[in-house]
C-alpha atoms as one frame of an Amber mdcrd trajectory, in Angstrom:
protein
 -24.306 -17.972  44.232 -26.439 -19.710  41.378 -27.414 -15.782  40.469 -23.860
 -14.484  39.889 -22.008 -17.643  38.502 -22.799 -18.964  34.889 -22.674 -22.958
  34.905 -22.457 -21.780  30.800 -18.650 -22.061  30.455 -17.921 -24.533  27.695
 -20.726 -23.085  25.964 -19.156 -20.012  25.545 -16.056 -21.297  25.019 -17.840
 -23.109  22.383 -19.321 -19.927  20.405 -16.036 -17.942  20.540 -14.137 -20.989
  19.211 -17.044 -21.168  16.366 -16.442 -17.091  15.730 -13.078 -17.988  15.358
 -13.161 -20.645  12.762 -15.697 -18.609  10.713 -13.011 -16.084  10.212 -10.000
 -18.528   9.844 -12.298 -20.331   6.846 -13.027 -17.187   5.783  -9.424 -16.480
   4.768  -8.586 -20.158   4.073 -12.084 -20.013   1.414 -10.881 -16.993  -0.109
  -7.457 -18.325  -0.589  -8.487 -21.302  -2.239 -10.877 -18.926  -4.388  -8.365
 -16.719  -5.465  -6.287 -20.224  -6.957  -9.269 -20.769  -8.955  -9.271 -17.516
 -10.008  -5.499 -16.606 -10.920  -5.255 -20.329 -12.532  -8.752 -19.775 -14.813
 -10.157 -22.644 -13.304 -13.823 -23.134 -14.152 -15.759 -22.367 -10.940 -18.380
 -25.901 -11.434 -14.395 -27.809 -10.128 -15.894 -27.364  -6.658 -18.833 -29.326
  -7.970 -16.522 -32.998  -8.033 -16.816 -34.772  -5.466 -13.405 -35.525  -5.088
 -12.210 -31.442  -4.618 -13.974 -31.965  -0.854 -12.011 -35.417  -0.083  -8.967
 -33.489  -1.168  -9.879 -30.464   0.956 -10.650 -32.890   4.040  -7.368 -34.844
   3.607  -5.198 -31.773   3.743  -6.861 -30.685   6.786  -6.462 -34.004   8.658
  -2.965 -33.507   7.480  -2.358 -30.583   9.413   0.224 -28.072  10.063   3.560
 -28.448   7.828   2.103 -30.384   4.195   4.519 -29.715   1.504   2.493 -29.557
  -1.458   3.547 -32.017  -4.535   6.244 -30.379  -6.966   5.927 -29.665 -10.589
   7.490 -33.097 -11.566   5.563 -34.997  -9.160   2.388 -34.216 -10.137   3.883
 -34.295 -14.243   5.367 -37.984 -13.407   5.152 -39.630 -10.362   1.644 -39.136
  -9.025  -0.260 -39.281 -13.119   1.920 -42.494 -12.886   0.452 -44.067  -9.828
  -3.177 -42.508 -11.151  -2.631 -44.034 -14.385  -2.176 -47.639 -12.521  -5.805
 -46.493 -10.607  -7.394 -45.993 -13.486  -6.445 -49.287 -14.801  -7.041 -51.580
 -11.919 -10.697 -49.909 -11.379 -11.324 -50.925 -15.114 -10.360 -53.906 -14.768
 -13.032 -53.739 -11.898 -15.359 -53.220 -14.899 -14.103 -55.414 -17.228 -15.088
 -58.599 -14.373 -18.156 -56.912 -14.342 -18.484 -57.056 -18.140 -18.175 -60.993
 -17.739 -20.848 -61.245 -14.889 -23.964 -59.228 -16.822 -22.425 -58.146 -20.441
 -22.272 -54.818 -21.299 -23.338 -51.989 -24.039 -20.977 -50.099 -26.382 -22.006
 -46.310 -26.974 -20.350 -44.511 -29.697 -20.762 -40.644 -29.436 -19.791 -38.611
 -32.451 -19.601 -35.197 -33.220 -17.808 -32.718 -35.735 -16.084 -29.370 -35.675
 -16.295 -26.470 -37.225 -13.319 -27.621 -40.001 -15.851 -31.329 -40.164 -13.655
 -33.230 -38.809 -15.550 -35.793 -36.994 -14.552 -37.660 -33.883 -16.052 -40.943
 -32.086 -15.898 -41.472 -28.665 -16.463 -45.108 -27.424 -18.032 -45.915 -23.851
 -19.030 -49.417 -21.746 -21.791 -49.459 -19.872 -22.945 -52.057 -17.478 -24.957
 -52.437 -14.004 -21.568 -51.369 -12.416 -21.384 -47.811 -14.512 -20.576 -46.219
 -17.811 -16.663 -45.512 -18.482 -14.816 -44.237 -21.105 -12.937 -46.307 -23.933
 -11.705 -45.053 -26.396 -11.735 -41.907 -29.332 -11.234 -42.309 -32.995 -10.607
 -39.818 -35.298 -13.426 -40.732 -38.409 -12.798 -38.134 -40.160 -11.615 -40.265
 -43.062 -13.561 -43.812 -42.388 -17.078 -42.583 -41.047 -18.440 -42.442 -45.407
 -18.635 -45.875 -46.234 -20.052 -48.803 -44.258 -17.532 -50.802 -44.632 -14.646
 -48.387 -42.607 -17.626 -47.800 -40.214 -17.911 -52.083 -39.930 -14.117 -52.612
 -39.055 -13.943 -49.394 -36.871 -16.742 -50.927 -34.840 -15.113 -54.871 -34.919
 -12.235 -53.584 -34.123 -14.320 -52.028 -30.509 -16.129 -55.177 -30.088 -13.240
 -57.410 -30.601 -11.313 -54.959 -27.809 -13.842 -55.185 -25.463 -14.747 -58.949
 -26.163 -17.197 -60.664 -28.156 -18.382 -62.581 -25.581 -19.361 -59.435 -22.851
 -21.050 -57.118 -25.545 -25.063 -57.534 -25.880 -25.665 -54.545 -28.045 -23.912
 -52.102 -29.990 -25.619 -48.548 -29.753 -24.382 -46.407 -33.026 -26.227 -42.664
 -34.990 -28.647 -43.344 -37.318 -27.155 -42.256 -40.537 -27.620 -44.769 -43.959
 -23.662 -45.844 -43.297 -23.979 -46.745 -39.938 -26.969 -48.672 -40.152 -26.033
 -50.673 -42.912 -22.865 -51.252 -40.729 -24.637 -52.294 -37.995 -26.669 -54.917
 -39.668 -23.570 -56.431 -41.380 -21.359 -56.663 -37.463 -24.820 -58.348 -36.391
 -24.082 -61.091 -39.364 -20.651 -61.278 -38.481 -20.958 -60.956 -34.533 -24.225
 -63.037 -33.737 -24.170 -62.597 -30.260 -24.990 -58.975 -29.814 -27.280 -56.680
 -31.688 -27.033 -52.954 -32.629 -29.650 -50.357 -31.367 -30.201 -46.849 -33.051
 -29.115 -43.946 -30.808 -32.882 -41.993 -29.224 -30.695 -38.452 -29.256 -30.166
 -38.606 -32.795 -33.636 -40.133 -33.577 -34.893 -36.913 -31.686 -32.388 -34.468
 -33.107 -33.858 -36.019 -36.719 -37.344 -35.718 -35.671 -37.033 -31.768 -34.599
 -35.237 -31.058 -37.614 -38.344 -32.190 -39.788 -39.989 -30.281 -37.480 -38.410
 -27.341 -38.020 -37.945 -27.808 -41.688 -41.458 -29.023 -42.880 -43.813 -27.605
 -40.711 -43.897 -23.494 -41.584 -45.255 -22.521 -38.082 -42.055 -24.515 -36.547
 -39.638 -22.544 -38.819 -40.954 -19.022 -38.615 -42.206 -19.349 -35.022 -37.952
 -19.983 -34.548 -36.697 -18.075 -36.913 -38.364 -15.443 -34.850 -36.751 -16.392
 -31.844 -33.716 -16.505 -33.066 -33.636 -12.887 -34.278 -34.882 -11.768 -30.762
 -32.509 -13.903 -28.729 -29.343 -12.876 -31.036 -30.330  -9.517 -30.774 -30.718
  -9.505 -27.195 -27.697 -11.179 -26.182 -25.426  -8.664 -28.561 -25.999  -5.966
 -26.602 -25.131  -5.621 -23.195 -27.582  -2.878 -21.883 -30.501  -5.113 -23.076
 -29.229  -8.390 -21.621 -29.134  -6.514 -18.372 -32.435  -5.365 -19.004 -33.659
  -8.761 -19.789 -31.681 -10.237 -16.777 -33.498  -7.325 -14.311 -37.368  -8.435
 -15.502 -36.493 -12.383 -15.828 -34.276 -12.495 -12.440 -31.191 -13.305 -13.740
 -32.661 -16.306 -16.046 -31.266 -16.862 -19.153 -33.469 -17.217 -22.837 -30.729
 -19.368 -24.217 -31.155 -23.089 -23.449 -28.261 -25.346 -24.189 -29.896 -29.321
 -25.081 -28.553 -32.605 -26.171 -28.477 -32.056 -29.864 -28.487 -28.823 -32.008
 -32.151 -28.790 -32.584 -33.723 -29.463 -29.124 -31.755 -26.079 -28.248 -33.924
 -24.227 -30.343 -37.187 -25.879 -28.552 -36.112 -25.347 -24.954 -35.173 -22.041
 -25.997 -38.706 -21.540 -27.670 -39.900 -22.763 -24.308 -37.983 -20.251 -21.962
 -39.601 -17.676 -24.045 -42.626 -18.852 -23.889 -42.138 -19.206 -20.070 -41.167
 -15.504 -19.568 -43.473 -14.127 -22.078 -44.892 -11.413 -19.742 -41.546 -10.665
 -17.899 -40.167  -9.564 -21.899 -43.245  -7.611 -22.912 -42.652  -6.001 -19.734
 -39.233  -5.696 -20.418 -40.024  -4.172 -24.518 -42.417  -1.417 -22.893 -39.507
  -0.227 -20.885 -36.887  -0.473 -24.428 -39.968   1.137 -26.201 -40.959   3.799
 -23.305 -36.983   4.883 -23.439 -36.568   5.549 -27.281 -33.213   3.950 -26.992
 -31.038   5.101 -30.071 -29.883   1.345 -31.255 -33.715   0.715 -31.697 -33.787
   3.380 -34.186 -31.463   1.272 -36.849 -32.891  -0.866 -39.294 -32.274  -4.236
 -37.448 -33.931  -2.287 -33.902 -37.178  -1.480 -35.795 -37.052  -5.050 -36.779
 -36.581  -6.692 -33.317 -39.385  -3.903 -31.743 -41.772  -5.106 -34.396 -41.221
  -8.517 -33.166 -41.117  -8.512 -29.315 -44.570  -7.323 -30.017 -45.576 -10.962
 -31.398 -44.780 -12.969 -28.375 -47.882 -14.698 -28.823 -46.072 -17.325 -31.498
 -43.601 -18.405 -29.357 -46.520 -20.801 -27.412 -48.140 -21.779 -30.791 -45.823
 -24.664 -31.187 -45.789 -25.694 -27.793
């Protein structure tokens, strides 16, 4: 009877049950994507780790979950978050007393130059987030830049802060020296991303093989990326890798960019034989002839290197 009868059963059982779920996920997946997609939400949300805790607690949930109303998620729940958030820095701020702590200031500009300064804590437990001040009309003189920076310490506590790490510019260094008379617990340290940023900028501005070399790159990448038919191209011979590299600061873009091109040197001459083999009419204009007389000059973008 061995021959006839399978002793196989819940294992079979097993992979139809396993068929089935692939297809109910399936649908439940391609519900969730099409939220993200009608709501514009960017698609690195499913990259926080707390998107798969919700997922898992609405599936140990079950059947029947009302999902939270306009107004509770506008008042009630930001409420009871809001009280989270507090308790788990004061989590930090015990923390502070136990090892003291570093104040980062981050600041940055817009287009219109109005500047902004973001304040963060950092300690053995973590880095979280402050405050933000708008310095648009206190970040010229040293002395606005001094109180706006008391004023931090003093919030956080004299007594928990070891160093104070602020940008390099003459106003802020001059501030920093005169908090370190006034607060002489702590000490300020120079920020290494703007000491960088400064360095490739003299880089780029003193040294002539720097500036062409990127200037060069520059043209090739703008023209590139303007046109749609040549940044599929470009996409086809790299696989899909991009020439643009975002960095830190303004200025180490332009480097890892230099360095992506340098990377896929042959994949873009490759690439330029094909624009060049095709006669494509944009490449006849002025600023065409220009960009097919440099892809032929790869050769500089590793010079600097």
């Amino acid at each position: 009877m061995d021959a006839f009868v399978s002793r196989n059963k819940p294992g079979v059982q097993t992979t139809l049950n396993q068929k089935y779920k692939k297809e109910e996920r399936e649908e439940v997946c391609q519900q969730i994507a099409h939220f993200f997609y009608t709501s514009a939400i960017p698609f690195n949300v499913v990259n926080n780790p707390e998107f798969p805790i919700m997922v898992e607690k609405i599936a140990k949930y079950g059947i029947g979950l009302k999902p939270p109303s306009y107004h509770e998620i506008r008042v009630r729940f930001l409420s009871k978050e809001v009280k989270n958030v507090v308790t788990m820095l004061e989590e930090f701020k015990e923390e502070w007393k136990k090892t003291g702590c570093t104040i980062m200031s981050d600041g940055w500009s817009d287009r219109k130059r109005r500047s902004i300064c973001n304040f963060l804590v950092n300690s053995p437990k973590g880095s979280v987030f402050l405050s933000s001040i708008d310095t648009s009309e206190i970040s010229k003189t040293a002395d606005k830049v001094l109180e706006m920076l008391d004023a931090v310490v003093e919030k956080v506590g004299e007594e928990n802060v070891v160093e104070v790490v602020i940008d390099n510019a003459a106003n802020y260094k001059a501030a920093g020296e005169k908090l370190m008379e006034k607060r002489t617990k702590l000490f300020w340290t120079p920020c290494a991303a703007h000491y960088i940023d400064l360095m490739l900028e003299d880089f780029d501005k003193k040294i002539k093989v720097h500036s062409v070399t990127i200037g060069k790159a520059r043209k090739i990448t703008t023209y590139i990326y303007s046109r749609i038919i040549l940044l599929t191209w470009m996409k086809e011979f790299t696989k899909d890798r991009e020439l643009i590299r975002p960095g830190v600061t303004r200025f180490a873009t332009s480097y890892l960019t230099l360095r992506c091109l340098n990377e896929h040197k042959g994949s873009l001459l490759a690439c330029f034989h094909l624009i060049n083999g095709y006669q494509v009419s944009f490449l006849n204009l002025l600023k065409g002839k220009k960009f097919r007389e440099l892809s032929w000059i790869p050769g500089d973008f590793g010079r600097v290197l």
